[in-house]
NUTOR-879576 format. One record per residue: residue number from 0; residue in one letter; x, y, z of N, C-alpha, C in turn. Coordinates in pm, 1 decimal, decimal comma. Layout:
<rs>
    n  res      n.c1      n.c2      n.c3     ca.c1     ca.c2     ca.c3      c.c1      c.c2      c.c3
  NUM    A         X         Y         Z         X         Y         Z         X         Y         Z
...
</rs>
This chain:
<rs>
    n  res      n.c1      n.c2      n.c3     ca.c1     ca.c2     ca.c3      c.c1      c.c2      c.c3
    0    X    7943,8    7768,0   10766,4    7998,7    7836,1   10881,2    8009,2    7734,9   10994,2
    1    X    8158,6    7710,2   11035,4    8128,8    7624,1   11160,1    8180,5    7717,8   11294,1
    2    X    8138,6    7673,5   11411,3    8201,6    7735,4   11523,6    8323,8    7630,6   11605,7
    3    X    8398,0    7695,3   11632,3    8485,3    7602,6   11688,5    8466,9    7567,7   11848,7
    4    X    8494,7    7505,0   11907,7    8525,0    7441,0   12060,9    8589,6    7358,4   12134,0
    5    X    8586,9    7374,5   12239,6    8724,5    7268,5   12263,5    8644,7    7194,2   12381,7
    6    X    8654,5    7047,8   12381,1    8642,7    6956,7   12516,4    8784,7    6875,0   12509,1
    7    X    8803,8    6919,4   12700,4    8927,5    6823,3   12771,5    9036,0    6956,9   12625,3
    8    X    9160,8    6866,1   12579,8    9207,1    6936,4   12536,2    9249,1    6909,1   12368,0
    9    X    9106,9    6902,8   12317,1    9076,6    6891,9   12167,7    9005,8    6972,7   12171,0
   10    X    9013,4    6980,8   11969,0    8953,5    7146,3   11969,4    8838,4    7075,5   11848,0
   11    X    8694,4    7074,7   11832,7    8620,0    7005,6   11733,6    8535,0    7144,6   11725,1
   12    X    8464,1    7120,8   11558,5    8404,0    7215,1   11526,8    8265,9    7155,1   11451,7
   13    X    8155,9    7238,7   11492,8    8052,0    7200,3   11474,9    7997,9    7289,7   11397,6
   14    X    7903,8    7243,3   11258,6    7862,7    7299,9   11127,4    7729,9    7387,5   11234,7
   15    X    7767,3    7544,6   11175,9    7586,1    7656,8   11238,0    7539,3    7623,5   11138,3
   16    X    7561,3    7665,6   11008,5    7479,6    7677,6   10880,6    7547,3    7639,5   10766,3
   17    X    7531,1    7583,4   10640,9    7557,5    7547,4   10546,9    7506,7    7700,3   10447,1
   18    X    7606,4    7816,8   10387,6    7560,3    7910,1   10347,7    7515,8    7831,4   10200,4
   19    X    7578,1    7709,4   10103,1    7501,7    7659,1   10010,3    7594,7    7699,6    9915,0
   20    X    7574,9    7650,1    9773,5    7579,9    7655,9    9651,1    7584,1    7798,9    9586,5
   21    X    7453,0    7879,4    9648,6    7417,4    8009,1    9561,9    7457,1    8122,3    9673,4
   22    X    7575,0    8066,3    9754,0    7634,0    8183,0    9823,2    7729,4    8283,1    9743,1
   23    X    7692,2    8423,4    9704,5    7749,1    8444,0    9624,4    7881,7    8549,8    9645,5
   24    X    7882,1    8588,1    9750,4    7975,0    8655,2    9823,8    8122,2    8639,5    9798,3
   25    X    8189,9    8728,2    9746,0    8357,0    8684,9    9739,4    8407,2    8662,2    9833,3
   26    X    8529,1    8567,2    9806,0    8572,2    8522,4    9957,4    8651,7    8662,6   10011,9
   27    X    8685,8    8701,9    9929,2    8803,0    8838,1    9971,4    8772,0    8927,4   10088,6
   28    X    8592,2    8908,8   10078,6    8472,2    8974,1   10165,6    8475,0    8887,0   10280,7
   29    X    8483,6    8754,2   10286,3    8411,6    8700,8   10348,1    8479,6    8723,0   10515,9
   30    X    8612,7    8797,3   10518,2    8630,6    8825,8   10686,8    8520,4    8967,6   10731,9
   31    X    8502,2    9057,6   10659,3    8440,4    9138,9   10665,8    8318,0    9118,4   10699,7
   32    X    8251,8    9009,4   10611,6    8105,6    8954,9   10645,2    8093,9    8898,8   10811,4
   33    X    8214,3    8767,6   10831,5    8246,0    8689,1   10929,5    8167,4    8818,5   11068,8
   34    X    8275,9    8868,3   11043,4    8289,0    9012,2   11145,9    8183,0    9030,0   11176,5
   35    X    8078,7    9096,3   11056,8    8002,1    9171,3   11079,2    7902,0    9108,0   11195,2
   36    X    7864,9    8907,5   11148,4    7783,3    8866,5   11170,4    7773,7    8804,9   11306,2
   37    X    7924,0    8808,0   11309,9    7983,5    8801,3   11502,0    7893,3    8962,3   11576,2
   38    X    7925,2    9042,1   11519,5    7899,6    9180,0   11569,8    7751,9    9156,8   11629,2
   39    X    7653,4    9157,9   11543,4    7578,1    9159,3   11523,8    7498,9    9026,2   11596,2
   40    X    7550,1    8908,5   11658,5    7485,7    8804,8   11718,9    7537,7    8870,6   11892,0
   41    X    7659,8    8938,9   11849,6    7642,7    8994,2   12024,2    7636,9    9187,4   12046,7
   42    X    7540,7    9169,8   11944,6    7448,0    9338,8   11939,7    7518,9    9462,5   11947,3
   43    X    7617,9    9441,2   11903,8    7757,5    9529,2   11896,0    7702,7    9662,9   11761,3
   44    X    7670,5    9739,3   11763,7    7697,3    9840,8   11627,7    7762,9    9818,7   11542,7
   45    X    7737,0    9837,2   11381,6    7833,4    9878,7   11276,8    7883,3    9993,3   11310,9
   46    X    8083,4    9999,5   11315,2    8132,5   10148,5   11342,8    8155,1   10159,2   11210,2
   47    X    8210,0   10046,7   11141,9    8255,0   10156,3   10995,4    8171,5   10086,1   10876,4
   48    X    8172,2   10182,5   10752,3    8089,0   10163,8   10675,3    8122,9   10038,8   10620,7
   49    X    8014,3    9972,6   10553,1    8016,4    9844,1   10507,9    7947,4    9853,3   10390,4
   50    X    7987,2    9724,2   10289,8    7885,8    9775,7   10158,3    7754,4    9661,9   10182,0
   51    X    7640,7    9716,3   10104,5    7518,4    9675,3   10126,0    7504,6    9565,8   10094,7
   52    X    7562,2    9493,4   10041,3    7527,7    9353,2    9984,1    7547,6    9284,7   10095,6
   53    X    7665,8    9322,6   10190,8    7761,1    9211,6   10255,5    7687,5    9221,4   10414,6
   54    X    7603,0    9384,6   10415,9    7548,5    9430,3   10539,9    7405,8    9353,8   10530,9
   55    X    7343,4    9327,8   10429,1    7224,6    9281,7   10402,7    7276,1    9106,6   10467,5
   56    X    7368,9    9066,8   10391,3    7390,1    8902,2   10395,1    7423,5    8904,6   10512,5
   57    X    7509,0    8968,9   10600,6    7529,8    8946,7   10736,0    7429,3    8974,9   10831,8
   58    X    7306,1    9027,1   10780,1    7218,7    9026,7   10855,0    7105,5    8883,5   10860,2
   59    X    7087,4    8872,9   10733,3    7040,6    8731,2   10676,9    7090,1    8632,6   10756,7
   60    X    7223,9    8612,1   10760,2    7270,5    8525,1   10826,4    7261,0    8482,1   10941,1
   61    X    7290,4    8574,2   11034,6    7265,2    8602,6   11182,3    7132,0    8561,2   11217,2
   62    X    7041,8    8640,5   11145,8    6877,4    8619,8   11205,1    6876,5    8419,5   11173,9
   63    X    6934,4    8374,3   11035,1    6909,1    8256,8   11075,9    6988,9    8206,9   11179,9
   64    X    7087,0    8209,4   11171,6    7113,5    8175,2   11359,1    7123,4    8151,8   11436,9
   65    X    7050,4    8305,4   11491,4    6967,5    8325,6   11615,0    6840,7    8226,4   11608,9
   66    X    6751,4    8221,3   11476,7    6651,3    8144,8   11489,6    6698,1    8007,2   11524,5
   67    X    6791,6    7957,6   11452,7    6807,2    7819,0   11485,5    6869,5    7803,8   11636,7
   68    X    6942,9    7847,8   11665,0    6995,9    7887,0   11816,7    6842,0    7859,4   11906,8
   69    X    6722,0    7966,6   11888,4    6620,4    7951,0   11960,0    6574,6    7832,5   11977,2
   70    X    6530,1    7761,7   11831,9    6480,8    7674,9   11791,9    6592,7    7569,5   11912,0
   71    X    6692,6    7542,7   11846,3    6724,7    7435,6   11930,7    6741,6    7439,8   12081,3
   72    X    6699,0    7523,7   12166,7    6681,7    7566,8   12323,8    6522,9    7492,6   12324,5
   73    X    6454,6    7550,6   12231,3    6287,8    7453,3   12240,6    6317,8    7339,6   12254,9
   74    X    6402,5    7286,0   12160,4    6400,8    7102,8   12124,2    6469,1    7013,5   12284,8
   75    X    6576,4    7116,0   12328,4    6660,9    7051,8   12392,7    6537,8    7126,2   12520,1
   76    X    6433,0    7176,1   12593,7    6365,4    7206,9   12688,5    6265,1    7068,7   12697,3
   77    X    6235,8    7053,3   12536,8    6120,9    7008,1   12546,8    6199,3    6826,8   12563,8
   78    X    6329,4    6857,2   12509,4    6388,6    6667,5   12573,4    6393,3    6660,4   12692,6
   79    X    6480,1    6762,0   12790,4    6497,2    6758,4   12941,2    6334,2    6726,7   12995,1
   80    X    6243,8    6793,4   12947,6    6083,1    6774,7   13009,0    6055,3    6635,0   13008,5
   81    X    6092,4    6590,8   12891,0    6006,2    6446,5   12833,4    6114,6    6346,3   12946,7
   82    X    6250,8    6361,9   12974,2    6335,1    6271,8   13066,1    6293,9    6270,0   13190,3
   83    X    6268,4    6426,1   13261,1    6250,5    6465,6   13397,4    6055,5    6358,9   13411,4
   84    X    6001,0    6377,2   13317,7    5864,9    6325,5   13341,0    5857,5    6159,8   13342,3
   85    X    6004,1    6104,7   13308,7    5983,0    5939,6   13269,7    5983,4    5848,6   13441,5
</rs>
């Protein structure tokens, strides 16, 4: 999964997660999943039904994330600390 962005007026995209090898999800699914897991990182409700495999994996997904999202706010607090203290 990458996210896209743009600096000045290029557009570069940076890898969130590597879903891997034993991702087993059809791609046919995979806007449905996309969706869900957008939804769901900005706390939006499921309105329509979804099947369980894809509601389970889009949840999986997200929580990692969010964790790594957290995680890297620690790393990048704890660099600004270690610069501001030199």
């Amino acid at each position: 999964m990458v996210e896209s962005f743009r600096i000045g007026n290029k557009v570069k995209q940076q890898t969130l997660l590597n879903l891997g090898a034993e991702f087993s999800i059809p791609r046919e699914y995979w806007g449905e999943l996309t969706n869900r897991i957008e939804a769901i990182l900005h706390h939006q409700p499921n309105l329509l039904p979804l099947d369980e495999t894809i509601e389970a994996e889009a949840q999986r997904i997200a929580s990692n994330l969010l964790l790594r999202k957290k995680n890297m706010r620690r790393v990048m607090s704890a660099w600004r600390q270690q610069i501001i203290a030199r």
